[in-house]
C-alpha distance (Angstrom), angle and dihedral (degrees) to the residues before:
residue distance angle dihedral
X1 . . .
X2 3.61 . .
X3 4.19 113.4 .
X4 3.84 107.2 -82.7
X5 4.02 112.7 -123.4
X6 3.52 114.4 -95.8
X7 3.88 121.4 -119.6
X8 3.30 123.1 -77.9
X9 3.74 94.3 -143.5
X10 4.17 106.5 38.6
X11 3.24 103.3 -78.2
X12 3.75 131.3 -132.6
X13 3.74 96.4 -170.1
X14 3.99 96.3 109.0
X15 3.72 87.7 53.3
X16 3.76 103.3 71.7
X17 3.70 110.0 26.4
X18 3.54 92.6 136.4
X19 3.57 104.8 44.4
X20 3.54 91.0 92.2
X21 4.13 96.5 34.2
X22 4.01 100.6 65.5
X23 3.21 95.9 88.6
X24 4.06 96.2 -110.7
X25 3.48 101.0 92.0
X26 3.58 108.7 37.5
X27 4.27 91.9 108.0
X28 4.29 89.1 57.0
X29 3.66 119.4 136.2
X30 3.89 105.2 -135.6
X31 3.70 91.0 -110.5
X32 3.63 90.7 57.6
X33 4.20 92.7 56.7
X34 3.65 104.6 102.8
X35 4.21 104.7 -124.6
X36 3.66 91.5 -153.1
X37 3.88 107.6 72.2
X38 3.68 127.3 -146.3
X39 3.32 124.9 -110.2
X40 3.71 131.7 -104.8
X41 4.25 101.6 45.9
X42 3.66 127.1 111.0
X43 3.75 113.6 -142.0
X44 3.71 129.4 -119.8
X45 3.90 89.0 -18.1
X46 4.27 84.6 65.8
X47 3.87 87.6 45.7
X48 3.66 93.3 57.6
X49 3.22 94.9 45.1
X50 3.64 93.5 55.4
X51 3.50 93.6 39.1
X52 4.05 95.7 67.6
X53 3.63 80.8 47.4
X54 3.55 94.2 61.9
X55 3.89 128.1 64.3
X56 3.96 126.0 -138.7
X57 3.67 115.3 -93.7
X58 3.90 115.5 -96.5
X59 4.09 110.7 -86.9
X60 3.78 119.0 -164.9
X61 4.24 108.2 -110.6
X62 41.74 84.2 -62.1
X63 3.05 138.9 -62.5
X64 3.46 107.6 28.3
X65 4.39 118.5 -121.5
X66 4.06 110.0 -125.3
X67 3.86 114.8 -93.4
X68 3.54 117.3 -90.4
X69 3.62 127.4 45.3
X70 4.20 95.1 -11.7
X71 3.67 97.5 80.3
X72 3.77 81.1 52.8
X73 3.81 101.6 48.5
X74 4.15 81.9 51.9
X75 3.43 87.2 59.5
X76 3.76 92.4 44.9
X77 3.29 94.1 53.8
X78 4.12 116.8 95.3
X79 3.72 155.7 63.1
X80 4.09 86.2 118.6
X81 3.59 108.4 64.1
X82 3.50 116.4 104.8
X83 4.30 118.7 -137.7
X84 3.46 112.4 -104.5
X85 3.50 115.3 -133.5
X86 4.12 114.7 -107.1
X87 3.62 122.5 -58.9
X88 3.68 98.6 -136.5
X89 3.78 96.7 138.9
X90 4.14 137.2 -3.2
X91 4.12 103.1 -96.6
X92 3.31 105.2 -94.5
X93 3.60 112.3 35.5
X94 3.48 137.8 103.0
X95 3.66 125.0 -95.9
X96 4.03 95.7 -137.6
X97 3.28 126.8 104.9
X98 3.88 119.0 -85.9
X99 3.97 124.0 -139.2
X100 3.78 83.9 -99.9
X101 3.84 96.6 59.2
X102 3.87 93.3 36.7
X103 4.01 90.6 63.1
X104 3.54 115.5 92.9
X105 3.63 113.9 -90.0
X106 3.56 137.2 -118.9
X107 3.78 116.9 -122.0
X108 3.73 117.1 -132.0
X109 3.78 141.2 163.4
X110 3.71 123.8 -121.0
X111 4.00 125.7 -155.9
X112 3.39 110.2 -165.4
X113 4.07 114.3 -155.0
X114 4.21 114.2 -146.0
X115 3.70 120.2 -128.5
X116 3.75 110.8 158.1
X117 4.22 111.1 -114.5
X118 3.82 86.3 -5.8
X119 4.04 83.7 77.5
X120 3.78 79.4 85.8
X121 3.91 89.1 82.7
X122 3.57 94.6 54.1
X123 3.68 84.4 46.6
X124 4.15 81.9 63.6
X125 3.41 94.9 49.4
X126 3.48 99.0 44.2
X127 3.93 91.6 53.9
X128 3.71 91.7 48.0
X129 3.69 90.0 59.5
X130 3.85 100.4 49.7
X131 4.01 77.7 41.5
X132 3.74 86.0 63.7
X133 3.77 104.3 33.2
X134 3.65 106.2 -164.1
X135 3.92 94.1 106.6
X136 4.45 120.3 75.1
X137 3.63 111.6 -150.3
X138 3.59 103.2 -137.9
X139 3.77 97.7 168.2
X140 3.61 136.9 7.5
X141 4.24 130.4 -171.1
X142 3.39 126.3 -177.4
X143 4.14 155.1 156.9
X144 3.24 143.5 -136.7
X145 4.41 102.7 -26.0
X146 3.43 85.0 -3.3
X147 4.02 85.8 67.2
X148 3.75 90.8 46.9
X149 3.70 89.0 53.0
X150 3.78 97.3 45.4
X151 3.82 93.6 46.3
X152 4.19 91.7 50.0
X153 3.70 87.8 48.4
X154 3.35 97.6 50.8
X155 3.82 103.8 43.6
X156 3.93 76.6 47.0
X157 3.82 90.6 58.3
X158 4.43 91.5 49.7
X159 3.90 108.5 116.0
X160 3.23 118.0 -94.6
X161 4.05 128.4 -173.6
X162 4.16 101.1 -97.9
X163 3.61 98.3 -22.6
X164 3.89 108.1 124.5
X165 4.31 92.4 -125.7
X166 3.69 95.4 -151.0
X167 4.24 89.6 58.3
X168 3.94 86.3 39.7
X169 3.83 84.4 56.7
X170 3.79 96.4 46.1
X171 3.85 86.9 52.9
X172 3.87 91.0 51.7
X173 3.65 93.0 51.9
X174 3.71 98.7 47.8
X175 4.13 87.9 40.3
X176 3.85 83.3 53.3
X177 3.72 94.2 50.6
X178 3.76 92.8 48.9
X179 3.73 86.6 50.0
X180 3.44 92.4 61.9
X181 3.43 103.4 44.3
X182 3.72 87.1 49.2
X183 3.76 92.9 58.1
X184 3.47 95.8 49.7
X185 3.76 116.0 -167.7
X186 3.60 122.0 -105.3
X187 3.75 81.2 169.4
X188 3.83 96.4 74.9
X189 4.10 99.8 26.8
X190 3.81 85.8 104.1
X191 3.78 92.9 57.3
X192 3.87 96.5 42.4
X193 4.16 77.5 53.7
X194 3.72 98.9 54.2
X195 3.87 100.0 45.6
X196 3.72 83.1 48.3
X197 3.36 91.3 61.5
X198 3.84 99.1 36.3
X199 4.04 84.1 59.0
X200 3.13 93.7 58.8
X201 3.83 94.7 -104.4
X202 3.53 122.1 124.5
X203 3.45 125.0 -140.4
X204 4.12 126.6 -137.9
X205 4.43 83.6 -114.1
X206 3.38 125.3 75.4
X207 3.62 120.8 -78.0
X208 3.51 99.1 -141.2
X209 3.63 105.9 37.0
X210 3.70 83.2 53.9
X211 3.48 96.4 47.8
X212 3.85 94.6 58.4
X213 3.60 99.6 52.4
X214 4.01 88.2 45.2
X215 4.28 84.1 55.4
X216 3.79 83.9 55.1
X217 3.68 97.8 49.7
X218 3.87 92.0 39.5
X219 4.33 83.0 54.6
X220 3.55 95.6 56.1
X221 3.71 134.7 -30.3
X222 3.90 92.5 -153.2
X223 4.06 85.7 88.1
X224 3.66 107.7 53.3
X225 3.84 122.8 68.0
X226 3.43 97.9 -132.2
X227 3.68 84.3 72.1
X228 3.15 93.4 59.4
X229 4.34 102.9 69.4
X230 3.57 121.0 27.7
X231 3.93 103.8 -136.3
X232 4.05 85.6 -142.1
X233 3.94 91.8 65.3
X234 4.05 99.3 62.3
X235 4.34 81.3 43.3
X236 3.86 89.2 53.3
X237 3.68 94.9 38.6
X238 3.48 95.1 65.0
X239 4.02 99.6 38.9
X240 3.95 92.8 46.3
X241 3.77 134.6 79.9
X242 3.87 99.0 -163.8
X243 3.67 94.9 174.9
X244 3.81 93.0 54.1
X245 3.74 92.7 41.2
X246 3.59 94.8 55.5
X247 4.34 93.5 56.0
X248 3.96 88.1 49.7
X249 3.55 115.8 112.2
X250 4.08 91.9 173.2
X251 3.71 90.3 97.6
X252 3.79 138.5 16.3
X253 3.78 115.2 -128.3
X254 3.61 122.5 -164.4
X255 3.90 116.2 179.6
X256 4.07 121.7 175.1
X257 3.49 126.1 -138.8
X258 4.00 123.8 175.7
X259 3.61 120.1 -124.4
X260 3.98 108.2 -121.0
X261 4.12 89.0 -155.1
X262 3.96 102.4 39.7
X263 4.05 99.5 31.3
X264 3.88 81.6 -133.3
X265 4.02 125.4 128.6
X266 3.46 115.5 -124.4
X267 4.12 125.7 -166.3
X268 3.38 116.2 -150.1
X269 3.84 115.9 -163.9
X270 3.69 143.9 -140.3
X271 3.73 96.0 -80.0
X272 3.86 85.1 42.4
X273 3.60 104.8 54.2
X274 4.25 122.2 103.6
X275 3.91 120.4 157.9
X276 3.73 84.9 -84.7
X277 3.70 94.8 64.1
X278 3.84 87.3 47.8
X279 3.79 95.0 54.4
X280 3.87 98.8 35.1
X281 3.87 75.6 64.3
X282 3.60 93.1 54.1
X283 3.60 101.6 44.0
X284 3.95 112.7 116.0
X285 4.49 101.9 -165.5
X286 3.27 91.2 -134.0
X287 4.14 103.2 49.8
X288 3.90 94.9 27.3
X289 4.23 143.6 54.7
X290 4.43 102.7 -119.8
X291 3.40 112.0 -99.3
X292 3.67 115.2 -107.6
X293 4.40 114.5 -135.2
X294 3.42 112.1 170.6
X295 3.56 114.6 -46.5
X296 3.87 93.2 -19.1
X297 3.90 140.8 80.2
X298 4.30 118.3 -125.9
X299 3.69 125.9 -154.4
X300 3.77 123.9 -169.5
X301 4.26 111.3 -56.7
X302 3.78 94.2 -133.9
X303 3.74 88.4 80.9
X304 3.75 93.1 71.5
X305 3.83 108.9 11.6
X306 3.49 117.9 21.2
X307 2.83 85.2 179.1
X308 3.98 117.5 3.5
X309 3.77 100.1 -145.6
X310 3.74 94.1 164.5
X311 3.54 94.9 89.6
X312 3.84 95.3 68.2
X313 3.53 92.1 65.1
X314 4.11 88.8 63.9
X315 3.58 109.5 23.3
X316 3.79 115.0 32.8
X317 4.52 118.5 54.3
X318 3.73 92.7 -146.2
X319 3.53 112.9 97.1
X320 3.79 96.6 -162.1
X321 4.45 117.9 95.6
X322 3.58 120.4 176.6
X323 3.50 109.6 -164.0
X324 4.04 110.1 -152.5
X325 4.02 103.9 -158.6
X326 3.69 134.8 -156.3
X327 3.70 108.3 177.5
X328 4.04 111.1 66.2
X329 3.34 117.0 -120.5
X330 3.79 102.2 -153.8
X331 4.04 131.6 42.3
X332 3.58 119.7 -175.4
X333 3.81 97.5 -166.3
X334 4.11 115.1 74.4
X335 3.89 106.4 -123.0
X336 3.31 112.4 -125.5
X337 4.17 110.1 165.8
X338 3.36 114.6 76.9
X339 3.58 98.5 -114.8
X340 4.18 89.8 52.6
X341 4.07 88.1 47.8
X342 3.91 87.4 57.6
X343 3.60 90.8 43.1
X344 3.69 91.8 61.6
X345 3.93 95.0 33.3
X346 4.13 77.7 53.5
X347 3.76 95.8 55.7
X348 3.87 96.6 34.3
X349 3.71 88.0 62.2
X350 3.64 100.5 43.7
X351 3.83 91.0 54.2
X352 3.94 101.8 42.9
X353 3.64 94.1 85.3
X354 4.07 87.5 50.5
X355 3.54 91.5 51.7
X356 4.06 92.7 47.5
X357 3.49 83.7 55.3
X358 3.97 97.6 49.5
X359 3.56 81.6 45.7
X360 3.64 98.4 65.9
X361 3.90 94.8 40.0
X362 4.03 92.9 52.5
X363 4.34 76.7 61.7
X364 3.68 94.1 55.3
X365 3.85 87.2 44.3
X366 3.92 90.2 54.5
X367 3.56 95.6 37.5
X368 4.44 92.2 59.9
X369 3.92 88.2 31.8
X370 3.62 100.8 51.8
X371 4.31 90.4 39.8
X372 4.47 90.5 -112.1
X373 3.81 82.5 148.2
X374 3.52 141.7 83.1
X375 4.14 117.0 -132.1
X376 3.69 86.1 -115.4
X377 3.70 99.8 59.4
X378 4.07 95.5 36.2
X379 3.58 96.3 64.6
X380 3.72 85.3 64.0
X381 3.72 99.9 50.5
X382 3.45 131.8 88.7
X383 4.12 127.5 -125.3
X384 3.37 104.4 -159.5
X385 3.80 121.2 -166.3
X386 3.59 119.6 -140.4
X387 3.80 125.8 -148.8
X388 4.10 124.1 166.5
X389 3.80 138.1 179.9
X390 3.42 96.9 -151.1
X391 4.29 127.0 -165.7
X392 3.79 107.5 -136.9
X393 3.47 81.7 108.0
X394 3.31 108.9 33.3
X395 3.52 98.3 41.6
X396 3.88 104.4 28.7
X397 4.04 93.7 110.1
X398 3.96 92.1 61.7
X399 3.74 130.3 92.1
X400 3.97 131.0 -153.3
X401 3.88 89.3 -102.3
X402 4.11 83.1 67.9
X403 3.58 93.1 58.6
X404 4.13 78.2 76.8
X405 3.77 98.9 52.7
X406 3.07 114.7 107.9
X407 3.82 104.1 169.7
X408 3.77 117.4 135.3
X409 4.04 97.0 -131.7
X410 4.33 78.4 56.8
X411 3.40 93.2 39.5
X412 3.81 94.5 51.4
X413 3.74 94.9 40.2
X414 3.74 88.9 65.1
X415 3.28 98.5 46.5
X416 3.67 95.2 57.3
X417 4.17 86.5 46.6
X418 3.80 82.7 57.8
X419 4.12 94.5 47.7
X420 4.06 90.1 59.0
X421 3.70 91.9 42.2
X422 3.50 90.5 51.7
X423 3.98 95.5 46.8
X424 3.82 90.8 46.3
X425 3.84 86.8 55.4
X426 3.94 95.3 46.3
X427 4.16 89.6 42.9
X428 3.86 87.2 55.1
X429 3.82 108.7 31.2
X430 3.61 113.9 26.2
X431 3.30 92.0 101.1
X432 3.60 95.5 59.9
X433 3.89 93.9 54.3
X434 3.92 96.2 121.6
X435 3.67 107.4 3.7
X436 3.81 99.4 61.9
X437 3.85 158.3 0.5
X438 3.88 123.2 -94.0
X439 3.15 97.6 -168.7
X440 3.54 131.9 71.3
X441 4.04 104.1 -145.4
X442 3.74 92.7 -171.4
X443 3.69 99.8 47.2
X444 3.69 99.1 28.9
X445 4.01 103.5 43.7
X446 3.80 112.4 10.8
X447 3.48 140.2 41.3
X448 3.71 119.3 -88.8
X449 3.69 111.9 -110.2
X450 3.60 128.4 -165.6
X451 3.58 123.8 -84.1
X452 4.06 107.3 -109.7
X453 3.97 87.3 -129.2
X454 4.42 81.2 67.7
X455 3.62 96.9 45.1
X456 4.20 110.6 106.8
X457 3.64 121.3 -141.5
């Protein structure tokens, strides 16, 4: 792996790898992870050290549509399309490197945000970055899809003898992808059925029959066998080489999972991660059976760190995250059916934990910027500089029940709306990968608060 870029701001990231890798802190809420790391640790070289130590837990053998109903007619649309074969190059051209993939790369961390079939856009993104090649992946974190994602793309990444690993990782995504729409999901047909009809938007069953077996579902999902087998597991199972991903030490993986018994998240990492961690992940309450790990029970990570960014300030040296989302984070229109008001409840809830977390890193930015610190304890902290390719856009034509749809005409459709806004970003803010921000947290994400020299006694 190519040398990751060095903070821009001196960087404290080798000096606490471990604080998070003992063992005692895996259960933290990221406002309980100190910023200031102790002294004494060595980075990502202590992590790996400690991760061959440590044994994996046990594991039971575009364009974009118009808003309104177009993004949902997209998604409607299917059951004739025929796969494409992978996109691992444009017909035509060469497979060997370009002078743009043979310059040294910039390292960067990538967050991944979960969103059920709406994955598929980070899936475009994602392929449009190993497309380019200019960026190194030093760590990735994820939830729910955005777990799937990050696991495919980094078993995609492994070495192999004269296979180009970013091309090997395309094909792993897009084989992933078909998986899934292969499989289909008879688990989740009821819920694409009910937010239908709380949009407003009938479907070709019958309401009512529908309804009813979605009431049972919502109840309890320990008495209906769909519950009982995520469809996403056997689809994993056969892309994935846990084993082998676990003794990599090419990329840092950190995927969140919430503990059904403390209410805690807890990130399990690279050396961590089995098919169980991947589908405790995954697991929505209300569609799936918790995950057993160990001793403990694991709902879906998006609850609680959607996604986890706090382990980038510990683990990886780059200083750089781009955080690819897939839930929007503005809506100008005021929901008002009851299947748009749990849209937005839906994507207000699977952001909060990203916006506590932006929250506590727009402090660390005003506490260097504004001079808070003393030279001593600066030289220990982190700046980290935020970048996103957000979906408001992208992905503002699409209701919850589409989060369900797993058609490959959908599937596809989002992918390529994740390609453009992935080349967009690249076009404008390459350049900026290690030298500054591109977001502004404060003016972007949170509400503007006064500055402390305006505040009265």
């Amino acid at each position: 792996m190519a040398e990751p870029v060095s903070p821009a701001a001196p960087a404290g990231a080798s000096e606490s790898a471990a604080t998070l890798e003992n063992g005692t802190s895996t259960d933290l809420e990221p406002s309980d992870v100190p910023l200031l790391p102790p002294d004494g640790l060595t980075g990502p070289a202590h992590a790996v050290s400690e991760a061959k130590k440590s044994a994996a837990p046990r594991a039971r053998k575009r364009t974009s549509a118009p808003a309104g109903k177009a993004g949902d007619a997209v998604a409607a649309k299917g059951g004739t399309d025929t796969p494409e074969p992978p996109r691992t190059r444009a017909p035509g051209k060469s497979t060997k490197p370009t002078r743009r993939r043979q310059a040294k790369r910039k390292g960067i961390d990538l967050g991944l945000q979960g969103g059920g079939a709406h994955g598929a856009y980070t899936w475009g993104v994602l392929d449009k970055l190993l497309e380019d090649g200019r960026l190194e992946f030093e760590g990735i974190s994820g939830a729910s899809a955005g777990t799937m994602n990050a696991v495919v793309l980094a078993h995609g990444l492994l070495d192999r003898p004269g296979v180009d690993p970013r091309e090997k990782a395309r094909e792993a995504l897009h084989s992933f992808w078909l998986g899934v729409s292969q499989a289909g999901s008879s688990a989740t047909a009821w819920a694409q059925t009910v937010f239908s009809w709380l949009n407003g938007r009938p479907t070709e069953y019958p309401v009512w029959h529908d309804w009813m077996q979605s009431m049972q579902q919502l109840i309890t999902p320990f008495s209906q066998p769909p519950a009982e087998i995520n469809p996403l597991r056997t689809v994993l199972e056969a892309q994935v080489d846990f084993e082998r991903l676990r003794e990599s030490t090419a990329t840092r993986l950190f995927v969140s999972a919430t503990n059904v018994r403390t209410g805690n998240i807890h990130i399990f990492r690279t050396h961590e991660i089995t098919l169980d961690v991947a589908m405790a992940s995954a697991c929505l309450p209300w569609l799936f059976k918790p995950v057993k790990i160990d001793e403990d029970f694991y709902w879906d990570g998006g609850y609680l760190g959607n996604p986890p960014l706090y382990p980038f300030y510990y683990e990886t040296l780059t200083s750089d995250i781009l955080i690819v989302h897939i839930n929007p984070i503005e809506r100008k229109e005021k929901p008002v059916l009851p299947g748009q008001i749990m849209n937005r409840v839906n994507e207000i809830t699977f952001n909060a934990s990203l916006q506590r977390e932006f929250r506590a890193i727009s402090f660390v930015h005003k506490l260097i910027d504004e001079g808070w610190l003393k030279p001593e304890f600066r030289k220990r902290l982190k700046y980290p500089l935020i970048h996103s390719i957000r979906a408001d856009k992208a992905l503002y034509d699409l209701s919850s029940s589409t989060k369900f749809v797993t058609d490959w005409h959908f599937l596809t459709t989002l992918r390529d709306r994740g390609r453009e806004a992935a080349s967009r970003w690249l076009d404008a803010h390459f350049d900026d990968v290690g030298v500054r921000s591109t977001v502004d947290l404060r003016r972007d994400y949170l509400q503007r608060l006064p500055d402390a020299t305006t505040i009265k006694a």
